[in-house]
N, C-alpha and C positions, 0 to 999 in steps of 0.2 A: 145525182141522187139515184138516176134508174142502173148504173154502174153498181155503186154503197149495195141498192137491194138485190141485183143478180149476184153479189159477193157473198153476199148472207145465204140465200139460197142454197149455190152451190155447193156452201162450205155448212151444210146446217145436217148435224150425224144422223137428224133421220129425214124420212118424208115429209113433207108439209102437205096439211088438208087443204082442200082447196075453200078460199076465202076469198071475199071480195073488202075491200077497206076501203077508207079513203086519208091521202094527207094534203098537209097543207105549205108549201115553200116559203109563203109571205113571212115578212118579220115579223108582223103580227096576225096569228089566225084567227078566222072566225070575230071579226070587228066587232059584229051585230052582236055579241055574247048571245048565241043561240043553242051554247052549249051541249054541240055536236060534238060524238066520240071521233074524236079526227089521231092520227099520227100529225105533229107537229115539231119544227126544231128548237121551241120555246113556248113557256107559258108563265102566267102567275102562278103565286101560290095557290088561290084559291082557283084556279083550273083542275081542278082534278080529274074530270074528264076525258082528258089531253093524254095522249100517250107520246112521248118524248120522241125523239129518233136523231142520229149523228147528223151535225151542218152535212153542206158538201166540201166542206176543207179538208173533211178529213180520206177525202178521194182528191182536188185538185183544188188549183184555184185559179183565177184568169191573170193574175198578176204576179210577173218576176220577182218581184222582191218578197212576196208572201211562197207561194208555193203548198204542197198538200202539204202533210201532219207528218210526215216522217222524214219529206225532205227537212223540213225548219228543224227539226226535233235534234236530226245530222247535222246542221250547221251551227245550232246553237252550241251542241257538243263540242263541236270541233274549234269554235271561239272562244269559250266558253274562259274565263280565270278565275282565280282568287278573288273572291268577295271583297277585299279591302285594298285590291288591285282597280277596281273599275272607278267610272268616275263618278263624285262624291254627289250625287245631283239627284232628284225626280225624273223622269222622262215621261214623254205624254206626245204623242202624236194620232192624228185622225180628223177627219173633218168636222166641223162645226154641226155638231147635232144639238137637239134640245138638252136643256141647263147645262151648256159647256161656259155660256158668256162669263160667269162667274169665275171659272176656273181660269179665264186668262186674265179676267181681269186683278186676280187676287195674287197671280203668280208672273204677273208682270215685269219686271226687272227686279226680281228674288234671284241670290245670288245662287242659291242652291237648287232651281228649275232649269228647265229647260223642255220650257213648255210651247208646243208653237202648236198650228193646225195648220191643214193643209185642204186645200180646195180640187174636187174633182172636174176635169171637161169632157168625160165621159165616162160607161161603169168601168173601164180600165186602162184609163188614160189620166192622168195628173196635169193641172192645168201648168204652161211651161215655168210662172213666175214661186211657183210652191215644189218646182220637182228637187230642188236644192232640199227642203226640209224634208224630205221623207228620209225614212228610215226603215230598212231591212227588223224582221224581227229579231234576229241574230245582233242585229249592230242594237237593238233596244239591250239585250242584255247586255250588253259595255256599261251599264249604267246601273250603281248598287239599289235606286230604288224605282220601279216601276208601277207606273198607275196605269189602272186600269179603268176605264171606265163606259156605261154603259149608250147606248145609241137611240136612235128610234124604238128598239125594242131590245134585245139581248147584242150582247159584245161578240162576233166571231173572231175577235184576236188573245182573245181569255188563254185559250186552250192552248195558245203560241204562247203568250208570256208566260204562266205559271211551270214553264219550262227553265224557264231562266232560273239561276243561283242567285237570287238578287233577292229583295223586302217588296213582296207583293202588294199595294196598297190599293186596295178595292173597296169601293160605296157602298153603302147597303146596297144587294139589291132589288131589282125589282120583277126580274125575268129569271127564269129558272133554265138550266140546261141541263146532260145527260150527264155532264161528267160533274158537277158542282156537289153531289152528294157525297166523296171522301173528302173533300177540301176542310182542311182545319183551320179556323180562325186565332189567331194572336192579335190581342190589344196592346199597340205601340207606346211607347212613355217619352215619343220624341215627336212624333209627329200626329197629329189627329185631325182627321177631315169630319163634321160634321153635317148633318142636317142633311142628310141621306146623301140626292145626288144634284144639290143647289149650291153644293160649295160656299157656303155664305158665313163656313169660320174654318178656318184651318190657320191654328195655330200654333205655335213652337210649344212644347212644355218642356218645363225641367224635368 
């Protein structure tokens, strides 16, 4: 992050006043809702408060398979096919955070998932019996439909999937981030998850 803010500095067309701020790195800031004017990298909607600022993905990241925003961005490119070339499935990988139980439970041996999660044994290290399940965000785009979904607090793999040429399938949500204000929503006529992010009906429609 201290990288992200000398980049802005240096590269800002005029002077900056001088100012004192504060932000906050945690996934969720400000617990106690004591509704400090903070910089943060997420918030509710009813945070207004809150003034947003870039994860640090989009400066680096600790792990090879992820990497910062421009490398993924280039290899997604670079893999990248034909829409009706990839395979015909969902894809969903991440560790087990709150209201996932559902999600595996529901997409359980569905021929059309390919849903698994994956266990950390440390902040960048994959525990050795789950290293086989992961997946590069480049190798997620192989896949024509991607879900997205949200963690302890906001998703930092958003920003990487919505790169993909694929059917973006994302929950309501709950956490707000910097770049989610162009994103255009489409209501699907094939597949529909409900009931925000409890997964507790996702079914086929005609």
């Amino acid at each position: 992050m201290l990288h992200s803010l000398n980049r802005a500095i240096i590269t800002s067309p005029g002077p900056l006043p001088n100012i004192e701020f504060s932000f906050d790195l945690s996934d969720i800031a400000d617990p106690n809702h004591a509704q400090r004017s903070i910089w943060t990298l997420t918030r509710n909607s009813q945070e207004q408060e809150k003034w947003l600022m870039s994860d640090y993905g989009f400066w680096s990241w600790p792990l090879n398979m992820v990497g910062e925003n421009s490398k993924v961005r280039g290899e997604i490119f670079k893999r990248e096919k034909n829409f009706f070339d990839k395979t015909r499935k969902v894809i969903w990988r991440r560790a087990v955070k709150t209201n996932i139980g559902n999600l595996l439970r529901i997409t359980a041996g569905k021929e059309w998932a390919d849903v698994r999660a994956v266990r950390w044994a440390g902040a960048s290290k994959l525990k050795i019996q789950d290293a086989g399940n992961a997946l590069s965000m480049s190798e997620h785009c192989q896949y024509q439909f991607v879900l997205q979904t949200e963690g302890r607090s906001y998703s930092g793999r958003g920003k990487y999937l919505q790169n993909c040429n694929s059917v973006i399938i994302i929950p309501k949500r709950t956490w707000v981030e910097p770049h989610h204000s162009p994103t255009r929503f489409f209501r699907s006529s094939t597949k529909l998850c409900r009931n925000r992010r409890r997964f507790l009906e996702c079914k086929r429609k005609s």
